[in-house]
Each structure stands twice: as C-alpha cells, then as structure tokens.
KEDOFI-718651 format. One record per residue (C-alpha): y, z, x; residue number from 1; residue in three letters. Coordinates in nm, 3 decimals, decimal comma, always signed. Example, Ala and Ser with C-alpha at 12.3 -4.5 7.8 and 13.67 -1.06 7.14 Angstrom:
<atoms>
ATOM|-0,450|+0,780|+1,230|1|ALA
ATOM|-0,106|+0,714|+1,367|2|SER
</atoms>
This chain:
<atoms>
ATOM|-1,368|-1,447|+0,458|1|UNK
ATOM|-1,249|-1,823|+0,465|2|UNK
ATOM|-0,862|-1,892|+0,543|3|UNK
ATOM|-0,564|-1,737|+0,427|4|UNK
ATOM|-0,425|-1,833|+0,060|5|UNK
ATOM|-0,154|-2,029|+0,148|6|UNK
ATOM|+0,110|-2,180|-0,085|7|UNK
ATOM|+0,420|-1,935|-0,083|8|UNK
ATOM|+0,751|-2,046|+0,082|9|UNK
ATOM|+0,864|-1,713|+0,162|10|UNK
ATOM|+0,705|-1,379|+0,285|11|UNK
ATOM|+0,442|-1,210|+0,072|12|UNK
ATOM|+0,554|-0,854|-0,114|13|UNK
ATOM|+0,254|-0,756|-0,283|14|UNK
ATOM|-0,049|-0,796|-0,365|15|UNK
ATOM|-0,282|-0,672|-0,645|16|UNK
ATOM|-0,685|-0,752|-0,755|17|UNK
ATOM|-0,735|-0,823|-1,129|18|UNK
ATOM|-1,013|-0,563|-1,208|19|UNK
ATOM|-1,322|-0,839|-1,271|20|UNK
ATOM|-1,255|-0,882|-0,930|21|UNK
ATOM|-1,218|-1,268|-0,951|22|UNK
ATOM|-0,851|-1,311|-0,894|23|UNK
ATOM|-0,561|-1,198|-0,670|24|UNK
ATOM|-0,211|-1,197|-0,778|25|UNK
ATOM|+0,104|-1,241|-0,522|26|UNK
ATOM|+0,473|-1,136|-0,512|27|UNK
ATOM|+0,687|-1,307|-0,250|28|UNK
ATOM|+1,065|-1,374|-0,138|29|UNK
ATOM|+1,063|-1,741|-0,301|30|UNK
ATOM|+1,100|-1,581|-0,626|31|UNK
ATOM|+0,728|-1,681|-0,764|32|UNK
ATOM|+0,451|-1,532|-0,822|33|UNK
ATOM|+0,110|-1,738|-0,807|34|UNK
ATOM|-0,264|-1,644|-0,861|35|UNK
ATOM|-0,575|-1,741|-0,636|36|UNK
ATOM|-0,935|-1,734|-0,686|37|UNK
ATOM|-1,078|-1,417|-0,505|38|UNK
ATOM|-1,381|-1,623|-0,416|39|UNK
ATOM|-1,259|-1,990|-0,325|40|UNK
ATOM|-0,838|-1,879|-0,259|41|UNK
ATOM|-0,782|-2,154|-0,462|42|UNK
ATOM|-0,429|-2,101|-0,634|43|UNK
ATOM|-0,452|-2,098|-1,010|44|UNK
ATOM|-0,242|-2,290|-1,198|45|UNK
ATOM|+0,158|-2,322|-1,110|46|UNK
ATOM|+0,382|-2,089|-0,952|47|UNK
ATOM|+0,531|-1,826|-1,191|48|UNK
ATOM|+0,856|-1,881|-1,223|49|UNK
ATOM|+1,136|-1,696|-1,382|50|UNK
ATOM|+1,317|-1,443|-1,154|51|UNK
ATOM|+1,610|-1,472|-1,009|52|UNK
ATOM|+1,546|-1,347|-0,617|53|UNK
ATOM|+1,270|-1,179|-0,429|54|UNK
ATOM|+0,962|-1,052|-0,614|55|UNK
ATOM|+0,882|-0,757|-0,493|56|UNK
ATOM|+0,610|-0,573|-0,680|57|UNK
ATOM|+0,287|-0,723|-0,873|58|UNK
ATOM|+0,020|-0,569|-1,046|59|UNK
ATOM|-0,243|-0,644|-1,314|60|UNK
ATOM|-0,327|-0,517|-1,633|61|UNK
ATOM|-0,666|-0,288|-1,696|62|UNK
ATOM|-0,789|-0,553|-1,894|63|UNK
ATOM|-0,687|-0,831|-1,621|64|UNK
ATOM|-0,469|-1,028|-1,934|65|UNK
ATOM|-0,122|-0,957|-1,807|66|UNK
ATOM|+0,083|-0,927|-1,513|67|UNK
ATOM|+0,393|-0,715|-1,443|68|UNK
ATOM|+0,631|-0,797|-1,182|69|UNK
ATOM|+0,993|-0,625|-1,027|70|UNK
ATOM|+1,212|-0,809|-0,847|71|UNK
ATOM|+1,542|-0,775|-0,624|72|UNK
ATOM|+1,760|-0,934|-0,923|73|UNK
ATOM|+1,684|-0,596|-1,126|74|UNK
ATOM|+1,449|-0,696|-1,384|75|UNK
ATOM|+1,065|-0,660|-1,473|76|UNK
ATOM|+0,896|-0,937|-1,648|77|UNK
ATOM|+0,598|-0,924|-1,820|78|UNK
ATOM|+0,323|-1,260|-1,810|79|UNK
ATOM|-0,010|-1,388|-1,972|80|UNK
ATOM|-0,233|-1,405|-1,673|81|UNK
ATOM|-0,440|-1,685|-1,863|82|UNK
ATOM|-0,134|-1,902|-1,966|83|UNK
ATOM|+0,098|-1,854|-1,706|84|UNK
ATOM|+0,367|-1,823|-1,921|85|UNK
ATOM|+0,618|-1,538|-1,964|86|UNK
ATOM|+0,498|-1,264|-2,246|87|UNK
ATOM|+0,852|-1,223|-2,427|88|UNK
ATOM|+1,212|-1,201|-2,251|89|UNK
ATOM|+1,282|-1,023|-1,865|90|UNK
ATOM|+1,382|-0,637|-1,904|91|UNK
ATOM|+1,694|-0,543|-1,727|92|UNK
ATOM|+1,512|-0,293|-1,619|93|UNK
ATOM|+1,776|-0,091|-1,374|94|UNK
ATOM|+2,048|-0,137|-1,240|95|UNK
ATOM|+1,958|-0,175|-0,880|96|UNK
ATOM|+1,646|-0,340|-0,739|97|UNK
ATOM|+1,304|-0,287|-0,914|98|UNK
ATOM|+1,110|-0,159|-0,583|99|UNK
ATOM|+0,764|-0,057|-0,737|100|UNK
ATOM|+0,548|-0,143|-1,048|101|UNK
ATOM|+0,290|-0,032|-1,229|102|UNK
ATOM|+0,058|-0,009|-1,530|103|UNK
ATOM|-0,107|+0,271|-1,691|104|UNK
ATOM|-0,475|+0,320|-1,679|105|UNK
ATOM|-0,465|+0,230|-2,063|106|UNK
ATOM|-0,273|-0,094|-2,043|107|UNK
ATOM|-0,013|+0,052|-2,300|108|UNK
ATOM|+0,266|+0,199|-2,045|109|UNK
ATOM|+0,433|+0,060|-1,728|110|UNK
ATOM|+0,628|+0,264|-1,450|111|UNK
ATOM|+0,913|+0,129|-1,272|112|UNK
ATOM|+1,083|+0,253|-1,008|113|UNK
ATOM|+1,440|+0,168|-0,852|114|UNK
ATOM|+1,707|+0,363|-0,624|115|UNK
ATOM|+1,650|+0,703|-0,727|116|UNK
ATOM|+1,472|+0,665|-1,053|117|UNK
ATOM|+1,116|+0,606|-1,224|118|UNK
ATOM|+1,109|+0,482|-1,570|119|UNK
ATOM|+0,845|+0,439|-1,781|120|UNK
ATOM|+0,823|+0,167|-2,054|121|UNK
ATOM|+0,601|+0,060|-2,371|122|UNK
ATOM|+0,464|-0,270|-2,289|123|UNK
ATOM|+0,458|-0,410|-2,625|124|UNK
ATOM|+0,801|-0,303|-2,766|125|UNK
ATOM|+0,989|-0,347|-2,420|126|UNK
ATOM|+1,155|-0,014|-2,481|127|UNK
ATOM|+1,224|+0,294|-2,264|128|UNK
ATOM|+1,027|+0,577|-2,319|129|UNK
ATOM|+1,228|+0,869|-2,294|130|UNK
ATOM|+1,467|+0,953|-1,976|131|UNK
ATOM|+1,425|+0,826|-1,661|132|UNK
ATOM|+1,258|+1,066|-1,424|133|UNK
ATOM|+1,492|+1,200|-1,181|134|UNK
ATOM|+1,448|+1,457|-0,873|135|UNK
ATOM|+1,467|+1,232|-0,570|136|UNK
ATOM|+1,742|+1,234|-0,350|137|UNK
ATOM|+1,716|+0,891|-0,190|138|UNK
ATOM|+1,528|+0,571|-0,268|139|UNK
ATOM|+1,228|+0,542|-0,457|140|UNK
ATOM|+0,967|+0,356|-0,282|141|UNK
ATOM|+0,623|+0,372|-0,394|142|UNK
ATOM|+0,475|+0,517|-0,749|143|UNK
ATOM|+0,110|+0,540|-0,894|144|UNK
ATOM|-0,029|+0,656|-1,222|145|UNK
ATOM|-0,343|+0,868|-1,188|146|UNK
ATOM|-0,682|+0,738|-1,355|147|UNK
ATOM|-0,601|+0,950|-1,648|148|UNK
ATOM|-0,251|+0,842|-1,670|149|UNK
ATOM|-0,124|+1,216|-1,709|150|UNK
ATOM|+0,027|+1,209|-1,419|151|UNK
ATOM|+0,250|+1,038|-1,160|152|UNK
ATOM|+0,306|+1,023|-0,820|153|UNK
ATOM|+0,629|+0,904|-0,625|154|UNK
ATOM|+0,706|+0,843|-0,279|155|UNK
ATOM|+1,069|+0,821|-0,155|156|UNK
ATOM|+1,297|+0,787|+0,144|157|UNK
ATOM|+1,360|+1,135|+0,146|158|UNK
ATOM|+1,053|+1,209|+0,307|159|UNK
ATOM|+0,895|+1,373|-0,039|160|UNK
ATOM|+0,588|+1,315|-0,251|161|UNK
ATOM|+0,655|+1,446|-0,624|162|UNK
ATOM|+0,439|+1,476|-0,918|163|UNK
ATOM|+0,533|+1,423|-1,271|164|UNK
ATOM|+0,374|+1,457|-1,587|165|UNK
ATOM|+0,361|+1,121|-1,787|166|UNK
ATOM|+0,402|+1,250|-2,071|167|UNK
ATOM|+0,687|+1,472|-2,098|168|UNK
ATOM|+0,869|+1,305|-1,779|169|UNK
ATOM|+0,901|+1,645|-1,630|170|UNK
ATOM|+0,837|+1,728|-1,263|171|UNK
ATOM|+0,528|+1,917|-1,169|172|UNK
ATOM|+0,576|+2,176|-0,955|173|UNK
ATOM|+0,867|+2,114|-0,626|174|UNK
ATOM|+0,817|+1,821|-0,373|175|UNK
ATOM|+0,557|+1,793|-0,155|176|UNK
ATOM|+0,676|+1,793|+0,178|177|UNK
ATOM|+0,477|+1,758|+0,510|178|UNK
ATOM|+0,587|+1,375|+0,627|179|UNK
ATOM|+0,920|+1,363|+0,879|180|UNK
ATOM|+1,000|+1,011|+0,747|181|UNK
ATOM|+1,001|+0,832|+0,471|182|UNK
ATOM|+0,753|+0,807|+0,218|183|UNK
ATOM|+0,651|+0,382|+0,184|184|UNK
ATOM|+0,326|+0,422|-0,001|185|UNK
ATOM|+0,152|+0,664|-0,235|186|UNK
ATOM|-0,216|+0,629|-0,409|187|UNK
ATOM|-0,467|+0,887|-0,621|188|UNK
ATOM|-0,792|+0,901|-0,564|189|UNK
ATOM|-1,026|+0,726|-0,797|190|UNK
ATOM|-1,143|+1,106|-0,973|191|UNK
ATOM|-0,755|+1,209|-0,982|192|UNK
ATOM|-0,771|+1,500|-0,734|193|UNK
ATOM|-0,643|+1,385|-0,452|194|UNK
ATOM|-0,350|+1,188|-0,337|195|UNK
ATOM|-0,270|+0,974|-0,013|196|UNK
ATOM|+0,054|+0,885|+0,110|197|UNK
ATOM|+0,157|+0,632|+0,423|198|UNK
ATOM|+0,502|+0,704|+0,589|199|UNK
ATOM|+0,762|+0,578|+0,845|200|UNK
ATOM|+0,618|+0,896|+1,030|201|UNK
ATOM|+0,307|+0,681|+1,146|202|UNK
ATOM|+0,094|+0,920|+0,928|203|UNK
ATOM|-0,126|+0,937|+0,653|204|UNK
ATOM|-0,142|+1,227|+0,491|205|UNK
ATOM|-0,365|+1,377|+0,234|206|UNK
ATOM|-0,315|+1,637|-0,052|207|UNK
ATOM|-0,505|+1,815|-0,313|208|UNK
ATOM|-0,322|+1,641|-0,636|209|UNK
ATOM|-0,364|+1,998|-0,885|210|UNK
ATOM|-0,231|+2,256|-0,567|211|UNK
ATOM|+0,013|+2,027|-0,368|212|UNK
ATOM|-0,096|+2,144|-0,073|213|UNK
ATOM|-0,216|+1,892|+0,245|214|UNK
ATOM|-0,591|+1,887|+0,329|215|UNK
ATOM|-0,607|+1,888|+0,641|216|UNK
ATOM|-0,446|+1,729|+0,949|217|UNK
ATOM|-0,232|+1,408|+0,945|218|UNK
ATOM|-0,439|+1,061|+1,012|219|UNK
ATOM|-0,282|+0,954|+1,351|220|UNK
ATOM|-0,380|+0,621|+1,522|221|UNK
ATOM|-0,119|+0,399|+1,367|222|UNK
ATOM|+0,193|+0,321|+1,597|223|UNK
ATOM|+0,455|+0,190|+1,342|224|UNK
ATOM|+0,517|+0,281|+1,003|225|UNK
ATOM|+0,228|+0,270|+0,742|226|UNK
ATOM|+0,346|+0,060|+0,471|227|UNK
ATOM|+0,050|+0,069|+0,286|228|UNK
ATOM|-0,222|+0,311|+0,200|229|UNK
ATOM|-0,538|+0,282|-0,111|230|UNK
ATOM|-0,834|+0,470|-0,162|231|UNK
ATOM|-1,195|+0,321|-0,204|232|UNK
ATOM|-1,297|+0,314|-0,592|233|UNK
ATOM|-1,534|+0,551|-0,499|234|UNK
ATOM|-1,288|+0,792|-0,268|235|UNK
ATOM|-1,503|+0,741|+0,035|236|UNK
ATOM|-1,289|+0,526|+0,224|237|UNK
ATOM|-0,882|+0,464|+0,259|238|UNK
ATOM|-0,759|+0,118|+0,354|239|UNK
ATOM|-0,390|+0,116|+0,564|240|UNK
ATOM|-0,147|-0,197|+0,693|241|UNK
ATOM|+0,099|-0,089|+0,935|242|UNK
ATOM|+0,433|-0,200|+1,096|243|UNK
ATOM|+0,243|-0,230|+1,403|244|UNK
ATOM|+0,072|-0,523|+1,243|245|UNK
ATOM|-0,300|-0,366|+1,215|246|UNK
ATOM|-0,529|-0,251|+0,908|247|UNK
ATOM|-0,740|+0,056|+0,974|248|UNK
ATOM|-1,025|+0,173|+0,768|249|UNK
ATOM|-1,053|+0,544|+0,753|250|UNK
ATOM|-1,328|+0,830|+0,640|251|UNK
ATOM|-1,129|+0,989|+0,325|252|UNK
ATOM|-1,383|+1,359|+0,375|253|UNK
ATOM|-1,332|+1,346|+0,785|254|UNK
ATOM|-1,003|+1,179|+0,861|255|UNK
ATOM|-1,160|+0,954|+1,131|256|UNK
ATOM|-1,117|+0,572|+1,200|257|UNK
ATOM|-1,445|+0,386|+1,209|258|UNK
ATOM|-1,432|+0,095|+1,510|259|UNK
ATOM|-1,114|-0,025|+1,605|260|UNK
ATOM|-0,833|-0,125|+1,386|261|UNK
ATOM|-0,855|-0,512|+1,280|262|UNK
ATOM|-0,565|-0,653|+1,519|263|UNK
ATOM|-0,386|-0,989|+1,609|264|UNK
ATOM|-0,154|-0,991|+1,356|265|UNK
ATOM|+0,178|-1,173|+1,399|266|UNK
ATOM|+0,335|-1,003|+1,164|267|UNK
ATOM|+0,341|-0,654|+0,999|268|UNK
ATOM|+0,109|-0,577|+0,728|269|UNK
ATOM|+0,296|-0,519|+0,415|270|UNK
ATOM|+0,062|-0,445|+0,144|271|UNK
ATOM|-0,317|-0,390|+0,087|272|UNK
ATOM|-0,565|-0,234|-0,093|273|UNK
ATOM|-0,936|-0,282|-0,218|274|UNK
ATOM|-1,122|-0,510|-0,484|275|UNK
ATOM|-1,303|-0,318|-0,727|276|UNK
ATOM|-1,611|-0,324|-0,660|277|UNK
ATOM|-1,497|-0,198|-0,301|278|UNK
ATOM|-1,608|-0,527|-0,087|279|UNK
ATOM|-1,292|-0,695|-0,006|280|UNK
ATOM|-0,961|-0,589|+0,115|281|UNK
ATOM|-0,675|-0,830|+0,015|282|UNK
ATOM|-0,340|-0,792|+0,207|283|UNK
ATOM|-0,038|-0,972|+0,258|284|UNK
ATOM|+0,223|-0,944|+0,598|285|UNK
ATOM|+0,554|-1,086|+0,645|286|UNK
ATOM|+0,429|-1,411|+0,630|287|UNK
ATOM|+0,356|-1,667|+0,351|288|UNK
ATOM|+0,012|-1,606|+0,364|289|UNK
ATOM|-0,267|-1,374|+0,165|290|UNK
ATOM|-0,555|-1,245|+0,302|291|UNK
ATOM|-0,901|-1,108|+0,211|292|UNK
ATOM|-1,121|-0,923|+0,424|293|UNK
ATOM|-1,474|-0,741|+0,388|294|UNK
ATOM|-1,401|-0,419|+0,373|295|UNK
ATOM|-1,775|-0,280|+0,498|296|UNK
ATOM|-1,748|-0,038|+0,763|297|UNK
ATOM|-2,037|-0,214|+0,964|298|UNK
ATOM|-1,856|-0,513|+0,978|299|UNK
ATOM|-1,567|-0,355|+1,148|300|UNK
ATOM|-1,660|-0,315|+1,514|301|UNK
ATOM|-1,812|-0,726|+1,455|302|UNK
ATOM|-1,458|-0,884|+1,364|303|UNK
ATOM|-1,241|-0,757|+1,670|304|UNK
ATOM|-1,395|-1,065|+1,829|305|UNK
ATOM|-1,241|-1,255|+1,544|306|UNK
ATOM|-0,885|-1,081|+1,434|307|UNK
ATOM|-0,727|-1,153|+1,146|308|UNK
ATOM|-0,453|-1,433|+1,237|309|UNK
ATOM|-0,128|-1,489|+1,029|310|UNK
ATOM|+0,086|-1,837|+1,073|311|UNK
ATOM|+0,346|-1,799|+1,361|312|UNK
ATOM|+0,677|-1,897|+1,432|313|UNK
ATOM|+0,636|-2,210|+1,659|314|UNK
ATOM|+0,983|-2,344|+1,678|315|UNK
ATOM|+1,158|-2,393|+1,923|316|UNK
ATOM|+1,489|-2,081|+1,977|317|UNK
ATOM|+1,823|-2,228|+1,940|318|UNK
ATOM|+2,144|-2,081|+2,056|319|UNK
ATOM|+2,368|-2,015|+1,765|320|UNK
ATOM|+2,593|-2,284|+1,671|321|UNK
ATOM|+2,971|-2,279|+1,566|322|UNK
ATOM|+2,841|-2,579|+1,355|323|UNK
ATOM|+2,553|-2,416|+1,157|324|UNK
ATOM|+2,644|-2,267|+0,803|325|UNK
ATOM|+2,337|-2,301|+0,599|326|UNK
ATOM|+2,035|-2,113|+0,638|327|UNK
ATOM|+1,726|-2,239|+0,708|328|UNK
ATOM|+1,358|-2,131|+0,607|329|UNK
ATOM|+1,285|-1,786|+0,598|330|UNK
ATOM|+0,993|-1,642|+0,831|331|UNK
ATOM|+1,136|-1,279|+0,723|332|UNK
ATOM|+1,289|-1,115|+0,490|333|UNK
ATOM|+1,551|-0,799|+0,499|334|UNK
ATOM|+1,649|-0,618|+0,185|335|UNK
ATOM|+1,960|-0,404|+0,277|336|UNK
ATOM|+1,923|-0,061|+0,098|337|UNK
ATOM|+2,194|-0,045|-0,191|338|UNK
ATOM|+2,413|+0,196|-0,304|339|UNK
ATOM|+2,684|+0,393|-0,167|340|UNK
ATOM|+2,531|+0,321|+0,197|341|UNK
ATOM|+2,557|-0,014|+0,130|342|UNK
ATOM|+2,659|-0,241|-0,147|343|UNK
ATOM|+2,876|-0,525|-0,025|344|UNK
ATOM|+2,977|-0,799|-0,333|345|UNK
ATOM|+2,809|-1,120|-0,276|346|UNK
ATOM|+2,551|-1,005|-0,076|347|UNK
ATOM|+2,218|-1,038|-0,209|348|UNK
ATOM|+1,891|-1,134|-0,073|349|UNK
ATOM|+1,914|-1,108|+0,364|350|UNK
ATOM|+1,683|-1,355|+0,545|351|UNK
ATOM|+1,601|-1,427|+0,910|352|UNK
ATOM|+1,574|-1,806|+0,991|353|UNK
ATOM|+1,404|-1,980|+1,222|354|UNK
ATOM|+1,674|-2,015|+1,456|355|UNK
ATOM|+1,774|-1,668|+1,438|356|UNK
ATOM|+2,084|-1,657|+1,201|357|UNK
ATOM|+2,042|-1,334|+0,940|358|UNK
ATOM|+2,219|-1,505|+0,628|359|UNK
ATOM|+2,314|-1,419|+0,274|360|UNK
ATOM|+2,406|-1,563|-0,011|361|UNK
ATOM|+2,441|-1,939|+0,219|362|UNK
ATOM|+2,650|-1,724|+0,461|363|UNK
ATOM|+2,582|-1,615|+0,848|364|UNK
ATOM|+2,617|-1,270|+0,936|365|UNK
ATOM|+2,473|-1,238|+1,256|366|UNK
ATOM|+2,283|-1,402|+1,546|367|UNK
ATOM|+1,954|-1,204|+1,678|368|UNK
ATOM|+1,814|-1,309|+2,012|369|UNK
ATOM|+1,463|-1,473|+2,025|370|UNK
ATOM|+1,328|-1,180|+2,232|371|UNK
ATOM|+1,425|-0,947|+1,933|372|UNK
ATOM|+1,367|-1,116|+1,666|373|UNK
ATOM|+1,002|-0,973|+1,528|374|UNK
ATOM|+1,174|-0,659|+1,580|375|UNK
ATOM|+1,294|-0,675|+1,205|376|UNK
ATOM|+1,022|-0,465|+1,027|377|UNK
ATOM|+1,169|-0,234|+0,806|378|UNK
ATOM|+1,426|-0,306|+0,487|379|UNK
ATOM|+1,727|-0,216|+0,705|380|UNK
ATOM|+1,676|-0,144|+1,067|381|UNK
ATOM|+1,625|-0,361|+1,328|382|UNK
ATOM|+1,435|-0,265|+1,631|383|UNK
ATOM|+1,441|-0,370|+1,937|384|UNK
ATOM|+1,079|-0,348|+2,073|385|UNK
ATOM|+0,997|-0,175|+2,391|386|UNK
ATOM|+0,835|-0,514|+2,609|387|UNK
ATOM|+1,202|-0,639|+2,544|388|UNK
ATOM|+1,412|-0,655|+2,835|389|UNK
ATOM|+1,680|-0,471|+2,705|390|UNK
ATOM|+1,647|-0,043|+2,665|391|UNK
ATOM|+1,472|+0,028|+2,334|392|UNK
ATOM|+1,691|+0,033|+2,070|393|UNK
ATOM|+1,754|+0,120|+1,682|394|UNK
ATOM|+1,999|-0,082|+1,506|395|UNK
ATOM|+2,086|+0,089|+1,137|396|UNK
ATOM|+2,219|-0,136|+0,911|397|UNK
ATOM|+2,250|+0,160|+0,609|398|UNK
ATOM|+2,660|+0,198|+0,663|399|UNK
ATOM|+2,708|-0,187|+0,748|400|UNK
ATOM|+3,018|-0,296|+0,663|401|UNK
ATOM|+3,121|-0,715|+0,610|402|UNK
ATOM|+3,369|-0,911|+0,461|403|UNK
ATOM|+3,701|-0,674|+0,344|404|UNK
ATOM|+3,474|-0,361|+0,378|405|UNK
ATOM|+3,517|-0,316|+0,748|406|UNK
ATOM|+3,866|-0,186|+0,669|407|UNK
ATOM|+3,728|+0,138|+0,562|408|UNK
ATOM|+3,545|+0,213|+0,889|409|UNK
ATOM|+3,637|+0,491|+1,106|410|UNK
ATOM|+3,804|+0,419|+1,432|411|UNK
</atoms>
C-alpha cells in the first residue's frame, strides 16, 4: 500500500491507528514522535518534540484528540493530536523506563508500565490513582485495558500473564502461566473474553480472559520471538511481527496461518496491529520506517511475490578504529534492562552504528563484527545467528559490568 512513511532518524518503537482510521502515530529512538496520513503517509505537521531519549510507547486517545507517549528518560507526556503541542507538563512517571502505554476505553485513565510496576493515572489531573500494581517479579513489558476498562492485562519477563481489576488495582486470580519465555506482547479481544499474548518462546498463546485457562494449543510457525500480537476488531483474525523479521496473519477460532507469512524483511518487526475498520495493518521494525499493509486474508498468498522491504544498511564495514570516539547514526537500538542486573551511571540510551561500535552516552563500549551485527534483536542479548561462521551463540548482557563496576565481578 504505497511506500513506507519515512521521516524518523532512528528506529521505530511503536506504532498506534487513531480510531477514524485516518492517521498513524510513531514512537522512535530520535526522541520524536510524528503523525502520517493513513491514506497518503504524508507526515502531519512537525516532529513532536519534548522527551529526553528514546520514545518507546505511543497510543491514541478513544476520541483520536490526544496522544500519550513513555519514553526511556522516565516520563509520560501527554499531546493535542490537532495542535501538536504538549497538553500540560511531562509526568515523572517512574523511576525507571516507561516501557508500555495506554489509554482506557473511556479516554479518562492511562496505564503505565515500568520495571516491575503498572500505574494507572487520571488524564486530566496528572495524578496517580491509587498504588501501583505490583505482583511481577521481573520487567513489565506489555499491558492492555480490556474494552470495558475493568480489567487489565500485563505481560512480563517472568514468563507470566496477570489480570488485574482496574478499579481496585487488585490482582485477579494467580498468574497465568503456559509461555517458557518472556512475555513481549499482550492484547484482549475486541468482546473482552479472550486474551492473546506473543513471547520470546516463539508462541502465541491464547486464553479464556474470565477462567485463565489456555484455549487450546500454542500458535507455532514463528522462528524468533513474537514481539507483537493484536486481535481483529471483530476477533476473527490476530496480526503478529516477529524477531525473525515476518508478520503472520492467523485464524483466532482455529489457530491456523492463512498463506505464507509476509517475508523479506531486513529487520525485525517490532510492533503492529490493525486499523479499525480491520483493512490495514500498520507496523514498524528496527528501522526508520512505518509501514501499512492490507490486512485481507485473500491478499496474502498474492504479496509473497512482492514482500514487504525495509531500508538496509548499505555501508560499507569498517574495522574499528583506535581513532573513532563518537558514534555515528543509529540503524539499531539496544536498551540494556535496568536495575540490579544492570544499572551502570552514565549509561543511557545503547546504539549500534553503522560501523559497528555499540556506544553510550558519546562513549564506545564494544566492537561487533559485520557478520554479527543484525544479530542484535532483543533489549539485551546479542545473538549470533546460525549462517554465521562462528558456533551459534548467546551473548547476555543482563550482569554487564563497565567502567569501575567490573571490580565487583567474580573471578
């Protein structure tokens, strides 16, 4: 559906549809956020501008007026989607990362979530509502209101799903457990009963949202983690983006994958998820780019001729250099996971450049070889892909240690 929205420096975060369908909002590493035309992918107006480091989650209001954003420099901020301009001051909204965002069905609430919290907020006084909700035991990753906004669902790195009621802030019943990784993305169904949930597993998994109990088997056919999972509006359909840089469509009654997975991508898909009216699939990957897609099942099987392209890296590898201290344009971005694991000072923001130097904060850390270098597709670990010449590998960065901190590591 035309080319890619282009005008982002730095890798894409998220995505969202305004719900008249006629615009697209975008979250990305150069701190902005922008919005396009859903029909010509013309950007509207300037970049919004106001956050100090990587935007990482963006959605719309209900009524499409306002736009909510979390970013890596802790804070939400809150924006007229007419104006551009910035609807009262940033929240500092937690004191680690803001990783996922959300509104409530009736405009009036947001969710946040951030390390091992979810916190929910009234949008017109700025003020906490309540205590945060707590019962995670590792990062929060993903969080959704249902369409009645009773309820919310969370999605963490401790391979869990939990529900909580919106009200209260209490937890509904234990974790739901079933996924052997972590959790990246969770979704309700458009009538509230069921849930979906994408993990590092390669799964998709789906669950009756009253009983917590799966229905039915795991969705296989993705080969890297799912970082990305949405129902249909009308529940007949689930829409996934994977590490292993494809989008499947899949039947939400029979589990199946119509046709062949839309492929070619050059990098992984990092969000998705459908237009309203259920034609169009918007996504985003670790590139600067957005894209939209039909999302009609028939059409599926007639675009593997034509696969969905994303700009790729086309410069030239360099050996590192003694000489080089700056870094250079980003084609990925790393977020190291913070907290005990891993909370150097001065180390915020981690990109990859062009020439392979992993930098932070204007300083080099380390050199990855061109063969290895699109191997970076989760927030911390590194893989070395399997057509490398060298064994396949897993390099965990969670207990990295730099600067004075390597004094503390075992011998």
């Amino acid at each position: 559906m035309g080319e890619p929205f282009r005008g982002h420096t730095g890798s894409v975060q998220s995505v969202s549809f305004s719900a008249d369908d006629g615009r697209i909002v975008s979250g990305s590493v150069d701190k902005t956020i922008r919005l396009w035309d859903a029909e010509t992918g013309q950007s509207l107006g300037e970049p919004l501008r106001g956050h100090a480091h990587s935007v990482l989650s963006v959605s719309f209001s209900p009524d499409g007026r306002r736009i909510l954003s979390g970013s890596f420099d802790k804070t939400i901020r809150l924006w007229d989607a007419d104006t551009y301009l910035p609807v009262g001051d940033s929240l500092q909204a937690h004191t680690c990362r803001v990783q996922a965002v959300s509104f409530s069905p009736n405009g009036r609430h947001v969710i946040t979530a951030s390390w091992l919290t979810i916190q929910l907020w009234d949008i017109e006084t700025g003020q906490a509502l309540g205590e945060p909700l707590q019962g995670h035991t590792d990062f929060v990753l993903s969080i959704s209101f249902s369409p009645d906004g009773r309820r919310i669902v969370s999605g963490s790195s401790d391979k869990t799903i939990r529900l909580w009621d919106a009200e209260t802030g209490q937890s509904l019943g234990g974790p739901l457990r079933g996924h052997t990784n972590w959790v990246l993305a969770v979704s309700f169904s458009s009538d509230g009963r069921r849930i979906v949930s994408g993990s590092s597993d390669h799964t998709i998994r789906l669950w009756d949202a009253e009983t917590g109990q799966p229905l039915g088997e795991p969705l296989r056919g993705h080969t890297g983690h799912v970082q990305c999972v949405s129902f249909s509006p009308d529940g007949r359909r689930i829409v996934s983006g994977s590490v292993d840089r494809t989008i499947r469509l899949w039947d939400a009654e029979t589990g199946q994958s119509p046709g062949e997975p839309l492929q070619g991508h050059t990098h992984y898909v990092q969000s998705g998820s459908f237009s309203p009216d259920a034609r169009r699939i918007v996504f985003d990957s670790e590139s600067t780019a957005t894209h939209l897609r039909d999302a009609g099942i028939s059409q599926i099987s007639d675009q593997q001729s034509a696969p969905i392209t994303y700009p790729s890296n086309n410069s030239s590898s360099k050996a590192p250099s003694s000489q080089s201290n700056q870094p250079h344009n980003s084609i990925h971005s790393l977020h190291f996971r913070p907290g005990p694991h891993f909370s150097p000072p001065g180390f915020d923001d981690c990109e990859l450049s062009e020439d392979g130097w992993v930098s932070s904060s204007n300083r080099l850390l380390y050199w990855v070889p061109p063969n290895n270098r699109h191997g970076l597709q989760s927030s911390h670990i590194l893989t070395i892909p399997t057509n490398s010449h060298l064994r396949s590998t897993w390099i965990d960065f969670s207990h990295f240690c730099c600067g004075t901190d390597w004094t503390r590591c075992r011998k």
